[in-house]
C-alpha positions as CSV (number, residue, x, y, z in Angstrom):
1,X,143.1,154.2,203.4
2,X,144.4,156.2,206.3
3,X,147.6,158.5,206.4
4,X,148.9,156.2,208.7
5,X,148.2,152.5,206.7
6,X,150.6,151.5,204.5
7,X,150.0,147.8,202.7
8,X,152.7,145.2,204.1
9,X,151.4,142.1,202.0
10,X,148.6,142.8,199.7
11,X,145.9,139.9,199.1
12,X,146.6,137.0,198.0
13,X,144.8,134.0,196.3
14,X,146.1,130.5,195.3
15,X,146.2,127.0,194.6
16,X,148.2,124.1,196.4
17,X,148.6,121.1,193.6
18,X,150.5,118.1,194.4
19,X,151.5,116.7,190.8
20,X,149.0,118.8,189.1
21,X,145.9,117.8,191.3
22,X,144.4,120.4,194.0
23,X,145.3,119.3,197.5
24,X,142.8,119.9,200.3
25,X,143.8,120.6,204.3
26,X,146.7,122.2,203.5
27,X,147.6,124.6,206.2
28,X,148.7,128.2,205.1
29,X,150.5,130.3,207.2
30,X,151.1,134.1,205.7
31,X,154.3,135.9,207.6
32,X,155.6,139.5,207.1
33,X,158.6,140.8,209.2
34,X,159.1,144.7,209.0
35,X,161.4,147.2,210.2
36,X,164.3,148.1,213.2
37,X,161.7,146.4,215.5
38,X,161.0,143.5,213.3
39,X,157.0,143.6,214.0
40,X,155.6,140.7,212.6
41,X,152.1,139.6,211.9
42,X,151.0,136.1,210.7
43,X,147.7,134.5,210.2
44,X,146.7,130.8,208.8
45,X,143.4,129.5,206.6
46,X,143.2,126.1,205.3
47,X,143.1,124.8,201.5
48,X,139.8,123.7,200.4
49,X,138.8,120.9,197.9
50,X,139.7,122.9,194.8
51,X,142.9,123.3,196.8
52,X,142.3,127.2,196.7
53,X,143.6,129.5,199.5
54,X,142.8,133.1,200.1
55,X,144.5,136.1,202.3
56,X,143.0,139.7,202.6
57,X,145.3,142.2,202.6
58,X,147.6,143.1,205.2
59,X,147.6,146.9,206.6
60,X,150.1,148.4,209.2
61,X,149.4,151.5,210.7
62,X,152.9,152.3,212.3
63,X,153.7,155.7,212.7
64,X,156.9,155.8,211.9
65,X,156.1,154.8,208.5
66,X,154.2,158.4,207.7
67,X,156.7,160.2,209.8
68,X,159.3,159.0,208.0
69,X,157.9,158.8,204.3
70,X,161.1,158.8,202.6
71,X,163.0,155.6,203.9
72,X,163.5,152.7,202.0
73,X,160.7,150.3,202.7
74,X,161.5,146.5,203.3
75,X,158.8,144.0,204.0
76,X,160.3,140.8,204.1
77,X,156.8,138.3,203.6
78,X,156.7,134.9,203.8
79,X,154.3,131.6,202.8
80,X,154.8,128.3,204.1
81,X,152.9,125.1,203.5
82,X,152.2,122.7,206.1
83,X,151.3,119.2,204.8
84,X,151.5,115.6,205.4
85,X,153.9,116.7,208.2
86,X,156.2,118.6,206.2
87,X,156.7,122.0,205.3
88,X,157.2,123.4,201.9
89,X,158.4,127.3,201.2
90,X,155.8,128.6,198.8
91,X,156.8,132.7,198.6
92,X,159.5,134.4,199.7
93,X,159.7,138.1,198.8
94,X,161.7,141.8,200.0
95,X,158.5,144.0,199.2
96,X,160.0,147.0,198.7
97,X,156.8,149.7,199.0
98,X,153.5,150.2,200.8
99,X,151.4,150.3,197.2
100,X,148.6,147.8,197.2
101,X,149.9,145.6,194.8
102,X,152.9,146.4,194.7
103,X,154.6,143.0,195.0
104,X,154.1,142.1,191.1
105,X,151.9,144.5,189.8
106,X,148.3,143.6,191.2
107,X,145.9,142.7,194.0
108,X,145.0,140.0,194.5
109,X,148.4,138.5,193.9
110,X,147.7,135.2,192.4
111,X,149.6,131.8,193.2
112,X,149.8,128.5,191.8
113,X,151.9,126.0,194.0
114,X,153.3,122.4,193.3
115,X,154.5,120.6,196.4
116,X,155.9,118.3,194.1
117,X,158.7,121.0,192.9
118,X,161.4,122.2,194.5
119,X,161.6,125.6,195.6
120,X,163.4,127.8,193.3
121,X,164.6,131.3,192.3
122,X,161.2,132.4,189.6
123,X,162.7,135.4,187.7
124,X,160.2,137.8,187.2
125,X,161.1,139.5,184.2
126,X,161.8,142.5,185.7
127,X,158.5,144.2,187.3
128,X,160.5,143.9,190.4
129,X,162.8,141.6,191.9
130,X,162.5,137.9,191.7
131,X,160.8,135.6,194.2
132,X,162.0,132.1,196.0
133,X,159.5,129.0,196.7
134,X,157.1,126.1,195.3
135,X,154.5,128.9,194.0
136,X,154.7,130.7,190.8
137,X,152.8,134.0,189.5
138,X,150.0,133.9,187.3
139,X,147.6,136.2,185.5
């Protein structure tokens, strides 16, 4: 990994369901917003017919990150559904490091989502702070 690269949003797989069955065409859009500058990166895929999505992780290579190694890091990331003309938020998370799986412990970060539920406060239980949407961690 270079000096330079720190992880913003580490990968991510998951599973759109829409009272418990897999919905295909879902559109995915992935978000991060970091820093003074706000520099923002977002990409889209597109459910399958398992309803499975999938995200590689996501990489800056800012320098002020390694020249200032001992500021508090804040990635703000972000995962919004787009379906049926309506949008649904699925993760909403303050990433605070650059670790490869440092959201909740692991990469890939795994998701299952229910557009039928509303979009909640999930209490982790204390790996790191809580997250806000429609998805929930899973093992």
């Amino acid at each position: 990994m270079g000096f330079f690269k720190k992880c913003m949003f580490s990968a991510v797989e998951g599973t759109v369901l829409s009272d418990g069955k897999p919905v295909e065409g879902v559109k995915v859009k992935r978000r991060y917003l970091w820093g003074a500058a706000e520099e923002e990166k977002i990409d889209y895929t597109t459910t399958n017919s398992a309803g499975r999505f999938s995200f590689p992780a996501l990489y800056s290579s800012s320098l002020s990150v390694s020249l200032l190694p001992l500021h508090e890091a804040g990635v703000n990331q972000y995962i919004i559904f787009e379906y049926d003309n309506k949008e649904f938020d699925g993760w909403s998370f303050r990433k605070r490091n650059y670790e490869l799986g440092g959201e909740k412990g692991e990469s890939p970060l795994n998701l299952v989502c229910d557009l039928t539920s509303s979009a909640q406060i999930n209490e982790d239980g204390g790996y790191l702070e809580d997250y806000y949407g429609v998805c929930k961690v899973v093992k």
